[in-house]
N, C-alpha and C positions, 0 to 999 in steps of 0.2 A: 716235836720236830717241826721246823719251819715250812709251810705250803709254798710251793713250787709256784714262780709270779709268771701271771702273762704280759708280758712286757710289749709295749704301743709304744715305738719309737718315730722320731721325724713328722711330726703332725706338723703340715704347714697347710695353713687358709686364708686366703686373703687379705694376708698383711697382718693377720687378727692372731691367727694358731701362728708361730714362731721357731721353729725347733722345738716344738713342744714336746713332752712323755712322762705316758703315765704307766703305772704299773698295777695288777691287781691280785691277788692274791688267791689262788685256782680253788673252783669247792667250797668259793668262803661268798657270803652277802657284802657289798660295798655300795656304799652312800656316796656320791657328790653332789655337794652343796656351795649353793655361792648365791646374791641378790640377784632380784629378776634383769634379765636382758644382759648375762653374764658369760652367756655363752653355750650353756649348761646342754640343750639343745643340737645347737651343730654340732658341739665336740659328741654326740651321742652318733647320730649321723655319722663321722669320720670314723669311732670308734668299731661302729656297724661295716663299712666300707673296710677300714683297713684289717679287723680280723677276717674275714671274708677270704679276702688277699692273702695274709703271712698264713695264715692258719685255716685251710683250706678241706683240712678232715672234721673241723668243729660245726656242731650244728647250733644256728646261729636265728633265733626271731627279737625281734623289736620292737617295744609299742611306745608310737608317738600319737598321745591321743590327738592331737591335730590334723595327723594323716590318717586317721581311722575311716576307711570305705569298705561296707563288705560288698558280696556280687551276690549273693545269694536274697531270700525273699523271705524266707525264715529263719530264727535260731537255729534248728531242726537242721536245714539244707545246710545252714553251715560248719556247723559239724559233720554233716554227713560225707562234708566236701575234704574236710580236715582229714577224715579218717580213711578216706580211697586210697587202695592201694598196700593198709595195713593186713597186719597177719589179724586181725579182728573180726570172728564169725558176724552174721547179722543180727546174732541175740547179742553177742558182745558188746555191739555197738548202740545197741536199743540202751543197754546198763548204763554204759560210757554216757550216753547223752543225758537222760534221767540224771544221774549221778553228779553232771556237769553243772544242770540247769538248777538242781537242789546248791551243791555248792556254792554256788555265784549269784544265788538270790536271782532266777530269771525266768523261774516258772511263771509268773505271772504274766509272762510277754512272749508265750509261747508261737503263739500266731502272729504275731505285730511284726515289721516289716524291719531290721534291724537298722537300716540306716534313718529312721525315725526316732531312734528310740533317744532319751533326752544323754547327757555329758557321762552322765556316770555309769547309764547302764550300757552307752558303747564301751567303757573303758572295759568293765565287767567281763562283758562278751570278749574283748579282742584280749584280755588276757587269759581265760579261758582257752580260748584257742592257741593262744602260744603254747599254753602248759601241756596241752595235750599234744605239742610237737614233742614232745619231752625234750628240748635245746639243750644241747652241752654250757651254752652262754644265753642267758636271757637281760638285755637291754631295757631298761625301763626311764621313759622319760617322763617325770613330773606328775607320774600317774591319778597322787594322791590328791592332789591342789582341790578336785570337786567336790571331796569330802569330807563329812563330820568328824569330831575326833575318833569317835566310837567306829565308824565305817573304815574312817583309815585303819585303827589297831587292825581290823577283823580281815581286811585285802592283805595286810602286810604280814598278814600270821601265816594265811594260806601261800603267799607267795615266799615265805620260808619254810613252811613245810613242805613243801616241792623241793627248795631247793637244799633241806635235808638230804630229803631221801634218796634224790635221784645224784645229788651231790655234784649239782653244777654250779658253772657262776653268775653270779645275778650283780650288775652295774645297774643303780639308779639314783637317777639323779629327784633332788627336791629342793625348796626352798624353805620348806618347813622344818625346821633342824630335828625335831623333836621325833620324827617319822626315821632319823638317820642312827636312830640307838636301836633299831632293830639289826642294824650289819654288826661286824665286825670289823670292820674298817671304815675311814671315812677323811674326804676329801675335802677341803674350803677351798675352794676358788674365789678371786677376784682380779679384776680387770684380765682376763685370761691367765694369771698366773695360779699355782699353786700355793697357798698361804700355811697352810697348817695341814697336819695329814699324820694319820696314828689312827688307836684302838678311841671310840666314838666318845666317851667321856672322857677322857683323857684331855681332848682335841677341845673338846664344847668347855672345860672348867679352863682353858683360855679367856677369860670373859672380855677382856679388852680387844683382843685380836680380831673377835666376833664380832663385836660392837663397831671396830673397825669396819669392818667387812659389809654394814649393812645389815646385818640377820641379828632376829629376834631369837635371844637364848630360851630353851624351856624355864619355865617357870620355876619347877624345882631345882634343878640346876642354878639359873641363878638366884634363886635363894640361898641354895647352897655353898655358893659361892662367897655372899653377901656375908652367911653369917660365919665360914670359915676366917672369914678377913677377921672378924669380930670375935675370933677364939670359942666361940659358942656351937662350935660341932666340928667334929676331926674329919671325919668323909663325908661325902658326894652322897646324899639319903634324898633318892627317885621316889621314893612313898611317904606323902604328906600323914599319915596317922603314924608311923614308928618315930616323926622328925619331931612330932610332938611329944610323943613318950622320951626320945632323947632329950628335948630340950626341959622335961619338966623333971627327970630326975635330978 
């Protein structure tokens, strides 16, 4: 059965967004992607603003690590601040936090003053506290960019298991293609428009369209790509050790 689309109509900005619309697919992860200074960013921004507006029962957080300021002076007080108000005893919340600061690798900055703390472990923190709004829609801009391969996989596993369980929608944008085969759907933008858009392999075995567009294909992929041209492998094989067993039978 086809999920139910939340649909962003009329996006107009500064001569830039044009009649624009996108649509995304509810309960599911979606990737846009496009070359830096693409846009990627304010369309996150408008996207935040106009769900807000049409869809006024959705609970809605955003992390643009470039806007990331906390108020608070500890990890600690910021969660403490996050969770005022909930149905969450005081041991509950003792758990919650412990629990939080294990997850996100941030027990070691438990004292340290958060808006010190270096690029990645603000991002860490402010998505953390998103997740514990538990959002209907969680907005992510370009979260990934400060991190190692290995760090990325491990942010974007946890920011799917969230949006498993609690079965909300997660829009983020990257320019790393390779980080966008975690969704199920996925966007290329360039020069504000939309270029390609479909289930995430699907869209990346494009390989000239991409190459158009500026962005570096994963490396498996285009290989894959490379050697289907070349009758030397029938699908799309993401794992370098079985692409060897295929190619050496």
């Amino acid at each position: 059965m086809e999920k139910e689309m939340l649909e962003i109509k009329n996006i107009n900005f500064s001569n830039v967004w044009l009649d624009f619309e996108i649509s995304f697919p509810q309960n599911t992860f979606t990737t846009i992607s496009g070359p830096n200074n693409c846009g990627k960013t304010t369309l996150i921004r408008i996207l935040e603003e106009k769900i807000k507006k049409e869809f006024p029962t959705f609970t809605i957080k955003t992390v643009i690590p470039e806007e990331i300021v906390f108020t608070m002076n500890t990890i600690k007080e910021e969660i403490e601040l996050y969770l005022e108000g909930t149905e969450f005893s005081l041991e509950e919340q003792k758990t919650i936090y412990k629990n939080t600061i294990k997850q996100w690798k941030l027990t070691k900055l438990e004292k340290e003053d958060p808006n010190q703390f270096d690029r990645k472990n603000k991002i860490r923190l402010q998505l953390a506290l998103a997740i514990l709004k538990k959002p209907k829609i969680l907005l992510l801009d370009c979260i990934t960019t400060p991190f190692s391969r290995a760090e990325r996989k491990e942010i974007l596993e946890e920011i799917q298991k969230y949006q498993i369980q609690e079965k909300s929608t997660v829009v983020m944008t990257t320019h790393i293609l390779e980080d966008s085969l975690i969704g199920e759907y996925l966007y290329i933008l360039k020069n504000n428009e939309i270029l390609l858009q479909g289930v995430p392999l699907e869209v990346l075995e494009k390989d000239n369209i991409i190459n158009k567009a500026g962005l570096n294909l994963p490396f498996m992929i285009d290989l894959s790509v490379k050697l289907k041209d070349y009758n030397l492998l029938k699908e799309t094989e993401l794992n370098i050790n079985k692409m060897v067993e295929l190619l050496w039978k």
